[in-house]
N, C-alpha and C positions, 0 to 999 in steps of 0.2 A: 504494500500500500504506500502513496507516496507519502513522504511525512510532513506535508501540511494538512491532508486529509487525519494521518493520525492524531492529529494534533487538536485537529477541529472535534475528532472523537471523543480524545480525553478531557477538553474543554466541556463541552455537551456535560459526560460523565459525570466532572465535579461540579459543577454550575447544577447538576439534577436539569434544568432545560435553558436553553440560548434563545439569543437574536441575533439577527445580523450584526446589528451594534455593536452587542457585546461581543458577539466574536472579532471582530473588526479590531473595538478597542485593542483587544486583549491580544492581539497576535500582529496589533501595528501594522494590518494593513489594507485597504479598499473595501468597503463594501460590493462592490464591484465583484473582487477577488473572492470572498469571502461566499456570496450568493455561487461561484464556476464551484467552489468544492462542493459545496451544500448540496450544488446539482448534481453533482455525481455521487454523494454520499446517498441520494435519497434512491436515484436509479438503481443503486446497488441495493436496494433494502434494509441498509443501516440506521437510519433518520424517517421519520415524520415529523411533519410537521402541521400545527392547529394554528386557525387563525382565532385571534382574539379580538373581540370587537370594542373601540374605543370610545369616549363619549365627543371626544373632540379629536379631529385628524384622521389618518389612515389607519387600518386594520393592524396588529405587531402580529407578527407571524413567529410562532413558539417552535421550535428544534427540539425533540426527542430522541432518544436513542431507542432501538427495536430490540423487541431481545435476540436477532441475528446479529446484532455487533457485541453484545456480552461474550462471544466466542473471541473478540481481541484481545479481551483483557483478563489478566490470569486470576483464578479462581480455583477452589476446592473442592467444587459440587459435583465432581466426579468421585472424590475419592470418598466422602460422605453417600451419595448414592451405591459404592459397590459394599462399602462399609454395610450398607441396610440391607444389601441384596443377599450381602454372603449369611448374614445371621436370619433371614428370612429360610434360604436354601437350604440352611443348615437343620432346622426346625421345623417344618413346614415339607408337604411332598405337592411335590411339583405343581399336581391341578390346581389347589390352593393358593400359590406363589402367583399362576398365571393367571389366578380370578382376582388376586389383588393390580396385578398390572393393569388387566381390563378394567377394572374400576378405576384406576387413575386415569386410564384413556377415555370413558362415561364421564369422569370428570371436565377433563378439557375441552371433548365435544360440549357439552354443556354450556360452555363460557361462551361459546359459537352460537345460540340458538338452534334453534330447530327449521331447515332448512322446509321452505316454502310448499307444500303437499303437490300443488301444481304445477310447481318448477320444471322445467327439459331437466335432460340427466346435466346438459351442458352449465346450466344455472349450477345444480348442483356442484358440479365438479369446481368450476369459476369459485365457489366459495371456497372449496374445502383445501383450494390452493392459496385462499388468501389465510384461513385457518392455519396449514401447513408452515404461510410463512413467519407468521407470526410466533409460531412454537420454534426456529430458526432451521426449517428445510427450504433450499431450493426447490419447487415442485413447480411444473406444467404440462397442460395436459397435450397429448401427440393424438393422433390418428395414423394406424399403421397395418393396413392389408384392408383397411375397411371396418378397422377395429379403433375404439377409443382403448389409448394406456395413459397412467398417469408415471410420468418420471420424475422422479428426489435425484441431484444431482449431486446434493450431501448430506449428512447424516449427521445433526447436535449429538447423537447417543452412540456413535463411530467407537469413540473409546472407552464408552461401559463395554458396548454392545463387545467388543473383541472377548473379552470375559463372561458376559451374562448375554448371550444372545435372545434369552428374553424377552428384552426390551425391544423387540422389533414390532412384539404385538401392540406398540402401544399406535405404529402410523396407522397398524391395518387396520385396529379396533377403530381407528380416530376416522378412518377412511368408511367404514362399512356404518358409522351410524349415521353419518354425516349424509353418504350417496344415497342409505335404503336398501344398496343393492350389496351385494357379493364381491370380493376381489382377488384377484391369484397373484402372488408374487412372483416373474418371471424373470428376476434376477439381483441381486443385492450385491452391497460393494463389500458386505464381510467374507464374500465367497472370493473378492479380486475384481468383481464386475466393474464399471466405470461410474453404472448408476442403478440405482435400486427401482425395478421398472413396474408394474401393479397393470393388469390388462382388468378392464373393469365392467363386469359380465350384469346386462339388464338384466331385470326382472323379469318373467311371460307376463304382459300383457300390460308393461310402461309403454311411454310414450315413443316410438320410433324415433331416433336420433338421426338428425341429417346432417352432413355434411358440409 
């Protein structure tokens, strides 16, 4: 990453949320400059940003960090996560262990709402990639032989997952209550794959998906 952008990260970071201004001030240089990194922090999925409405003047527009950039900065909650997982596995047989993971993934769909009953699969999916990235995957959806897959082109749970490969149930559980429908995994990066691919099988008697 270059290191003005990093820079503008860790500023974000400690400030809890920015302005142009303040970043401006604070890194001495252009508002100008300052909005070119922002624009590419936000393309990347690092940053949102709210607008806020003033009683006098322009809107101030508020920078947040996503928790797709929490993977910049160093942290613990991996080794606290496998810490939980190991005295879980230890105590606990297996179906058990993976009705608690499914219940954390029930959990985070949840935060999502409940997607639309009338929605295309396509609505559907369009969400559950904004879902996705919010929990910090790359995910989009392809069409490939005539078929919808959905592709994660990385993994937040990459370095549990190498030790508890468990936790993969947590995209599919997050993926299958979200679409309604069914999903097969056709390939994952703990095997070596490039990307973790989900071919994602209607219902008999949804809505036909076109093209």
């Amino acid at each position: 990453m270059h290191d003005t952008r990093w820079t503008v990260l860790e500023l974000i970071r400690t400030q809890g949320h920015a302005t142009i201004v303040s970043l401006a001030e604070a890194l001495g240089v252009t508002p100008i400059t300052i909005r070119h990194h922002l624009a590419n922090l936000q393309s990347e999925g690092l940053i949102t940003v709210e607008v806020e409405r003033q009683h006098v003047g322009r809107p101030k527009h508020i920078y947040k960090l996503t928790a797709a950039a929490q993977r910049y900065f160093p942290n613990q909650y991996h080794a606290l996560a496998e810490g939980l997982l190991d005295s879980l596995k230890s105590q606990l047989p297996p179906g058990q262990v993976e009705a608690i993971i499914d219940n954390v993934a029930a959990g985070i769909a949840g935060r999502y709402g409940t997607p639309k009953a009338n929605g295309t699969l396509e609505d559907r999916l369009q969400q559950l990639v904004e879902a996705l990235g919010e929990e910090g995957f790359m995910a989009e959806v392809r069409r490939v032989d005539g078929s919808l897959v959905l592709a994660e082109m990385n993994c937040p749970y990459l370095y549990i997952g190498q030790r508890h490969p468990e936790v993969c149930r947590i995209d599919r559980t997050l993926m299958r209550q979200m679409l309604g429908t069914d999903v097969e995994q056709t390939s994952c990066v703990l095997n070596g794959d490039t990307a973790c691919v989900f071919s994602v099988k209607e219902n008999q008697g949804s809505e036909e998906v076109k093209a």
